[in-house]
C-alpha positions, 0 to 999 in steps of 0.5 A: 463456548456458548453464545452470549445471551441478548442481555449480555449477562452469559459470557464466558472469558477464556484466558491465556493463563486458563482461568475463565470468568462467568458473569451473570445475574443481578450482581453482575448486572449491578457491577457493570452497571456502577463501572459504567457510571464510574467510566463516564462520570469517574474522577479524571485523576486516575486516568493515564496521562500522555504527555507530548515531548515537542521542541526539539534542537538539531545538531550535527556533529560538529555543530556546523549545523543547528535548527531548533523549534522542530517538531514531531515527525522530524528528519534530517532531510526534511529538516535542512534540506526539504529541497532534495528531491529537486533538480540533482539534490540527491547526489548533491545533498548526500552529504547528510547522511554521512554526518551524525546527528543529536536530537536534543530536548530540553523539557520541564516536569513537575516531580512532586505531582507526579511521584506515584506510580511509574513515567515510561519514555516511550519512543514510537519510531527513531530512524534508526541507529541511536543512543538516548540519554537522559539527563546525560545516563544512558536509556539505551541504544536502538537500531530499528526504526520500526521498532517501539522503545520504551524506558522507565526513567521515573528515577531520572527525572527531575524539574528541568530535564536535558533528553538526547537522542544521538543518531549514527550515519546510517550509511556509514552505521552499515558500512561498519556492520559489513565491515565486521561480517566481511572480517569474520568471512561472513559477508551477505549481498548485496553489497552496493546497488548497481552504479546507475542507482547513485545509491548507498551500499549495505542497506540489509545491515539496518533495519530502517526502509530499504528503499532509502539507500535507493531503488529502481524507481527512487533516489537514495536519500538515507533517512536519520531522524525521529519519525514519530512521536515521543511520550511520557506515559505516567501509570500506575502499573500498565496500560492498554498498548494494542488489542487484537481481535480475530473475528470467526463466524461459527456454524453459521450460527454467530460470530465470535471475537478471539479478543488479546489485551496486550498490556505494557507493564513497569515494575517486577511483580504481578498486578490486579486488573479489570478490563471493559469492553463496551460495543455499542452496537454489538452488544446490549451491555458492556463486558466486564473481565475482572482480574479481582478475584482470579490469579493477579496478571503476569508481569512477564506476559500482560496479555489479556485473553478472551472469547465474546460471542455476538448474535449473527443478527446483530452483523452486517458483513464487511466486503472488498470494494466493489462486492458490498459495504464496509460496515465497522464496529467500533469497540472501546477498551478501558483498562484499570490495572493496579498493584496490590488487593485493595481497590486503587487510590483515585488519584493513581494512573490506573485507568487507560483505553483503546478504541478500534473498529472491526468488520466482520467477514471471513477471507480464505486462500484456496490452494487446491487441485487446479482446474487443469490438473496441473499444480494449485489454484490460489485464489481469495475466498472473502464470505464464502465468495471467490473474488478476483484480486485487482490493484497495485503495489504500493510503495511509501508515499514519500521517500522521507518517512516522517513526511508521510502524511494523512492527506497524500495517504488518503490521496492514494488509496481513495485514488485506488478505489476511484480505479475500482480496485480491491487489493493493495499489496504493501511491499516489502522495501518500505515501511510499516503502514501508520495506523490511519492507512489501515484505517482508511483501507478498511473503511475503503474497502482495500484489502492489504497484502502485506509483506513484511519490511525485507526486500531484494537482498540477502540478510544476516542472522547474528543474535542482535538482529534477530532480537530486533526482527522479532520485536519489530515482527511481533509488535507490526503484526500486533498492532494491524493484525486486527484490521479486516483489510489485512488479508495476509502477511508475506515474510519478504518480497522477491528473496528465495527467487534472489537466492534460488536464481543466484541474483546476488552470487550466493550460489557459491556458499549456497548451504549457509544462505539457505541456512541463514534464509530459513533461520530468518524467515521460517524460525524467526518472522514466521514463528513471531506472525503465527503467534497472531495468526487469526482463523479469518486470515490464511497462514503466512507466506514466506515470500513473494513470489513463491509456490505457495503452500507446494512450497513447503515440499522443498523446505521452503526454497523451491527450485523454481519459485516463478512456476507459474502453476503455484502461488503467485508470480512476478513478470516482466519482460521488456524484450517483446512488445508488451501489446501482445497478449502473448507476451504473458504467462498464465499463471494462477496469481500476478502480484507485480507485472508492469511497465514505465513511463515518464511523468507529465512535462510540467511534473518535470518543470516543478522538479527541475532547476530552471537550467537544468536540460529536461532530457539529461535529468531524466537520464539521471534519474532513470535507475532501470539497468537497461537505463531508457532503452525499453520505454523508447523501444516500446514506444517506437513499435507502436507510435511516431517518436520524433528524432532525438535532435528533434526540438518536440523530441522529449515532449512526444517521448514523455506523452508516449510513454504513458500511452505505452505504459497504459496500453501494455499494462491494459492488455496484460491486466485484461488477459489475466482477467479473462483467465479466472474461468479458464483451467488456468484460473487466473485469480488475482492481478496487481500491477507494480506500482501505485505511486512515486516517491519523487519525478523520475521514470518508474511504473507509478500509476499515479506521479510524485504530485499526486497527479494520475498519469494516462496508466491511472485513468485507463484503470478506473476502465479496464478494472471496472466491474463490468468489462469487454476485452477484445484481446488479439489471438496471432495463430488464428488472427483473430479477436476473444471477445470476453465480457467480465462481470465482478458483480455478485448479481447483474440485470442481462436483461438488453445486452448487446455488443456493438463492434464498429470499424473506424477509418483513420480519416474520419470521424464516426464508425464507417460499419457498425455490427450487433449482436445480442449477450449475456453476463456471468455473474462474478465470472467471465462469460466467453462470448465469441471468437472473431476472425479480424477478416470478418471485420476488415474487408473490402474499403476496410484494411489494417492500416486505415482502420481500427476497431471500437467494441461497446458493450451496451445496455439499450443505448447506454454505453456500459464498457468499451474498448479498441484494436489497433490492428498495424502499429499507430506510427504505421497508420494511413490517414492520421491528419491533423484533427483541427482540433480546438478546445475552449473552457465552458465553464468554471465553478468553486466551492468551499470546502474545509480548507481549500477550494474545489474548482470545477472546469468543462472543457469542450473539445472539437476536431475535424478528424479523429484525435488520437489518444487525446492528453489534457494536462494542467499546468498549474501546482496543484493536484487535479482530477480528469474525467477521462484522459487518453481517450480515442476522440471520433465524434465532433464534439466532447467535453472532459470535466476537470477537477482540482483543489487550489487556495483561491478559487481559479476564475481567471484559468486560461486556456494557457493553462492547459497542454493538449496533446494528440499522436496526430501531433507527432506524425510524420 
């Protein structure tokens, strides 16, 4: 197709039912110039009405349990018991689940005004098993919770109108689901998680989140409810339910829009239609498609289908976080679509619209000959660029769906742009992300890897739950698809490693599972996602972690879906010390690799009930199989854990396992760093995981409040743009200086690393050595190798010292990082630092709806602190410029952040808990 003239007058419409439309001279310049008039002046009546359902009653079954006046978003959960994540409220509030649940609601709606056109009750998301009845007749039956329903009930209506939604117990609803595939010998595991799980069995017979049965790292509090809102949607014929837009630069010369319409449509027979798009900042004039003249629209398939060319003078590309701007076009969509040839009556519901915003970039994976002749890289090409993909895993914010808000999503992602993070990967235990998280990605500039809501387990493939997947598969993908952050779907998270290393014991119907894995994945999920496949988005994965593109060569079932030459890769492994860099592969793509930690103490306090002892409810909460095992021997490698009868027992190992977890985490994400110029060509590192769900030992960067733990603030340093890792070389003892630059274009100009030798005893470097380097732009330049000899020698030895690198411009300190050549707990001369520590200064601001305090807190010891922890202890959500640090000067100020309802005036020092290692020596 030819590019649209400046004036807008020459474009050409291409339409999935091969007709095209052309546009041009006066008469089209008048017809668009009177639609625009009648968009911004036309009579409100023939607009598409919404209206909301609120109100809502909750009853159980046998109506031993009533609330009324609940609103949307709404659960169980949230609704009789909001205290479940408190103290053993998991076990002990379970019972809920068990019960079955109506959802009622009693509304009034003027018939008469309302007797043209068609009423759709549309359902956007009920958790999950459910009848809805109106009026006491039955609309039908759902079992998906990411799944939209709609209902035309125009028939059913009346002046005062009763509206049930009955949901079944979601642990029972699945239990009978296996029952009946266990009776007709067709069982799929995993049956039951694992008993430290206190989970619910059976969670992959329903297609609600995954995780609310129970996971590793979250309790099972199994959700029922209606998790999203509930509409009337009163129109003619059809309205405007997604658009699409696959964005594709052609020859350099303009960008193109592959636009899709996707309508949802009432009624049996075809229908006219006319459809604007007005972009403002894109285009001169806005574009009309107009049905009138053509053939009517499918009611079987409203799909609206076309091409719009924009001047590549008029786009400023979009980039990832830390690459360039997130520049956003929005574009608005006004449909008017009506039965017959004559021009509707004003007064019908004609007329609905759809606003989005779009970026313009292209994004490629490249799998390619790797440098070392072995296997495929597997790399992010965004505008031409190769980009090291650097971020977390991000699971949903709350274990409760409906409790998922704006404000704890926005908390998250803006956290992990503040840590200089590029990629998120949306896994696969969750759920579907609402609108405003893509929304937010992109304006952050996050890129989403996002899998499809199938995780862990073996799944089953009857004709109903097909159905349900495709349609849950087909509108998710619709409905994101258009978003510049989304960078590729994967159809499910950890399932062909499950089935080919025989985690569930399929190994003994080896050939129905692999049969049933591709029916699942490749015939259904990967089939509905290639139907909204974009030119700017590379090709679904199948799993994750897979082989890639290589794996298609095995039919998609790889024998060894972790090799570490193709694809991507998940790692763990808590039998070696996880501060060695050669505890790690080298692979091409990491996209989970991490280690837990505790939260912060007073999380704890706000979690616990009052006689609750700390330590067992920690145990209780431990859902790892190895339960603490592999945090305290991470932990006893390297720092002074007290006895377990000891009173500060349970403070030290709550500290250290943050220390331990941010260390080992570092070291991990630094060596996959320094690979991407190696033959390895190492391309992408996000660790698991982001955020938490409730208080409990996971691998969460960030805890349930909101609050970072010391794995959090490391990153914002060992993801920076521009960084030195002094990673340790055991064969050799010695240490690879690495300098990392991301930056696209860097100043070398005064470049230097300093590398200073520390004693344990006193403050300040002892010795200090310089040496002049150079950055590579977007790359990672080798600096050099250093024996450990040629560091310590002399007074200097590896238990009295440790060493400090910084890589400077001038004098300014642009990155910096530490060796500690014996284990901390090992060390000579680690004394008390004398350390006290006053509040300097406090000021408030107003913001919107809370207030912003600021506090200085000045620090000063004697002797070197380390890893200093500062941690606030008051229920509110607070930032630190830095925690964890290494203290070896006399003073230092840390600045504190957090938001209240009043402003903190009156903080004490009392308010704060800081802690050392110096603390804990023996």
């Amino acid at each position: 197709m030819g590019p649209l003239n400046l004036d807008g007058t020459n474009c050409k419409m291409k339409f999935r039912y091969g007709y095209s439309f052309h546009g041009g001279g006066a008469s089209g310049a008048i017809l668009v110039g009177l639609l625009c008039v009648f968009f911004f002046c036309g009579v409100r009546g023939d607009k598409v009405e919404i209206i909301e359902l609120g109100n809502w009653t909750i009853t159980n079954q046998n109506r031993s349990l009533t609330i009324a006046n609940q609103t949307l978003p709404s659960g169980i959960y949230s609704a009789f018991a909001p205290q479940v994540l408190n103290s053993y409220n998991d076990i002990g509030l379970r019972y809920l689940a068990y019960d079955n649940w109506t959802y009622s609601n009693i509304f009034q709606f003027d018939v008469l005004h309302y007797k043209r056109g068609h009423i759709n009750l549309t359902f956007y998301g009920i958790d999950a098993v459910a009848e809805v009845r109106l009026n006491h007749q039955l609309l039908g039956r759902t079992d998906n919770m990411f799944v939209r329903y709609s209902y035309e009930v125009s028939s059913l209506l009346q002046g005062e109108n009763f509206l049930e939604v009955e949901i079944k117990s979601p642990v029972l609803s699945a239990l009978a689901k296996a029952n009946y595939l266990n009776s007709v010998k067709k069982n799929v595991p995993p049956e039951c998680p694992i008993e430290r799980y206190h989970g619910e069995c059976h969670m992959n017979m329903l297609r609600k989140m995954q995780a609310s049965f129970s996971w590793d790292w979250g309790p099972a509090a199994p959700s029922a409810g209606i998790w999203k809102e509930v509409q009337l949607e009163i129109y003619e014929v059809a309205v405007i339910r997604d658009v699409d837009v696959d964005v594709s630069l052609i020859n350099g010369s303009h960008w193109n829009m592959h636009i899709r319409c996707y309508l949802d449509a009432v009624g049996e027979t075809d229908f006219n239609g006319r459809l604007t798009l007005y972009a403002v900042e894109l285009l001169d004039h806005p574009v009309v498609v107009d049905r009138i003249a053509l053939k009517t629209i499918s009611r079987a398939t409203p799909v609206i289908e076309f091409d719009q060319a924009v001047p590549i003078e008029k786009v400023v590309t979009w980039w990832p976080n830390g690459y360039g701007g997130q520049k956003l076009y929005p574009l608005h969509f006004t449909l008017k679509a009506w039965l017959g040839s004559e021009v509707p009556d004003v007064r019908s519901k004609t007329k609905s619209h759809k606003s989005l915003r779009v970026g313009f970039r292209t994004l490629e994976l490249v799998e390619v000959p790797a440098p070392d002749g072995i296997g495929n890289t597997f790399l992010f090409r965004v505008n031409g660029v190769e980009i090291f993909m650097k971020g977390s895993n991000y699971i949903p914010s709350h274990i409760l769906p409906e409790m998922q808000t704006k404000e704890q999503i926005g908390h998250l992602l803006r956290s992990a742009k503040e840590a200089n993070m590029n990629m998120l990967r949306v896994w696969g235990g969750g759920v579907y992300e609402s609108d405003y998280f893509y929304q937010l990605a992109d304006s952050l500039g996050i890129l989403i890897w996002q899998d499809m809501m199938f995780a862990c387990a073996m799944y089953p493939v009857g004709d109903d739950f097909l159905s349900s997947v495709r349609e849950e598969v087909r509108q998710n993908a619709i409905r994101i698809s258009h978003h510049p952050s989304v960078a590729i779907f994967v159809t499910n998270n950890e399932n062909e490693a499950a089935l080919v290393q025989n985690w569930y014991g399929t190994l003994f119907e080896k050939d129905r599972f692999e049969s049933d894995y591709r029916e699942l994945y490749l015939a259904n999920v990967i089939h509905e996602l290639k139907l909204v496949s974009h030119s700017s988005r590379p090709q679904p994965l199948v799993s994750s972690p897979s082989n890639g593109k290589a794996s298609e060569e095995e039919n998609y079932i790889s024998s060894n879906p972790q090799d570490n030459q193709y694809g991507d890769v998940h790692f763990y492994d808590y039998t070696k010390d996880g501060w060695d860099p050669e505890t790690y592969p080298r692979p091409r793509f990491v996209s989970e690799y991490g280690f837990q930690s505790f939260p912060g103490s007073y999380a704890w306090q706000r979690s616990k009930n009052g006689d609750d002892d700390l330590l067992a409810l920690i145990r209780h909460r431990q859902h790892h199989p190895l339960g603490n095992i592999p945090v305290i021997a991470l932990v006893e490698r390297h720092l002074p854990l007290p006895l377990p009868e000891d009173e500060n027992y349970t403070t030290a190992l709550i500290y250290f396992s943050q220390i331990a977890q941010a260390m080992a985490t570092k070291v991990e994400t630094e060596l996959y760093r320094s690979l991407r110029d190696t033959p390895h060509k190492t391309m992408g590192a996000l660790y698991w995981q982001l955020n938490d769900v409730w208080v409990a030992p996971s691998w969460s960067g960030i805890d349930f409040y909101g609050n970072w733990k010391l794995l959090h603030y490391w990153a914002r340093d060992f993801l920076a743009p521009v960084a030195i890792v002094a990673l340790y070389e055991r064969s050799t003892d010695s240490l690879n200086i690495s300098l990392i630059c991301d930056l696209l274009e860097v100043d070398t100009q005064d470049l230097s690393v300093v590398a200073n030798v520390h004693v344990w005893s006193q403050l300040l470097p002892r010795q200090s050595t310089t040496w002049e380097v150079t950055l590579r732009p977007n790359g990672v330049q080798y600096d050099k190798v250093i024996p450990i000899s040629n560091l310590l020698k002399g007074q200097f030895t590896r238990s009295n010292s440790f060493l400090e690198f910084h890589l400077r411009r001038g004098h300014e300190v642009i990155s910096r990082t530490y060796f500690f050549p014996s284990s901390i707990a090992a060390a000579v001369g680690i004394a008390d630092p004398d350390l006290e520590y006053e509040i300097a200064s406090r000021t408030c601001l107003n913001t919107t709806d809370v207030i912003r305090n600021s506090v200085s807190i000045t620090i000063q010891v004697k002797r070197p602190a380390v890893f200093v922890y500062l941690e606030l202890l008051k229920p509110y959500r607070y930032t630190l410029s830095e925690n964890g640090f290494m203290q070896t000067v006399p003073m230092h100020v840390v600045y504190l952040t957090f938001d209240s309802p009043s402003c903190a005036r009156l903080l004490r020092k009392t308010d704060l808990r800081v802690l050392t290692v110096n603390d804990f020596m023996r």
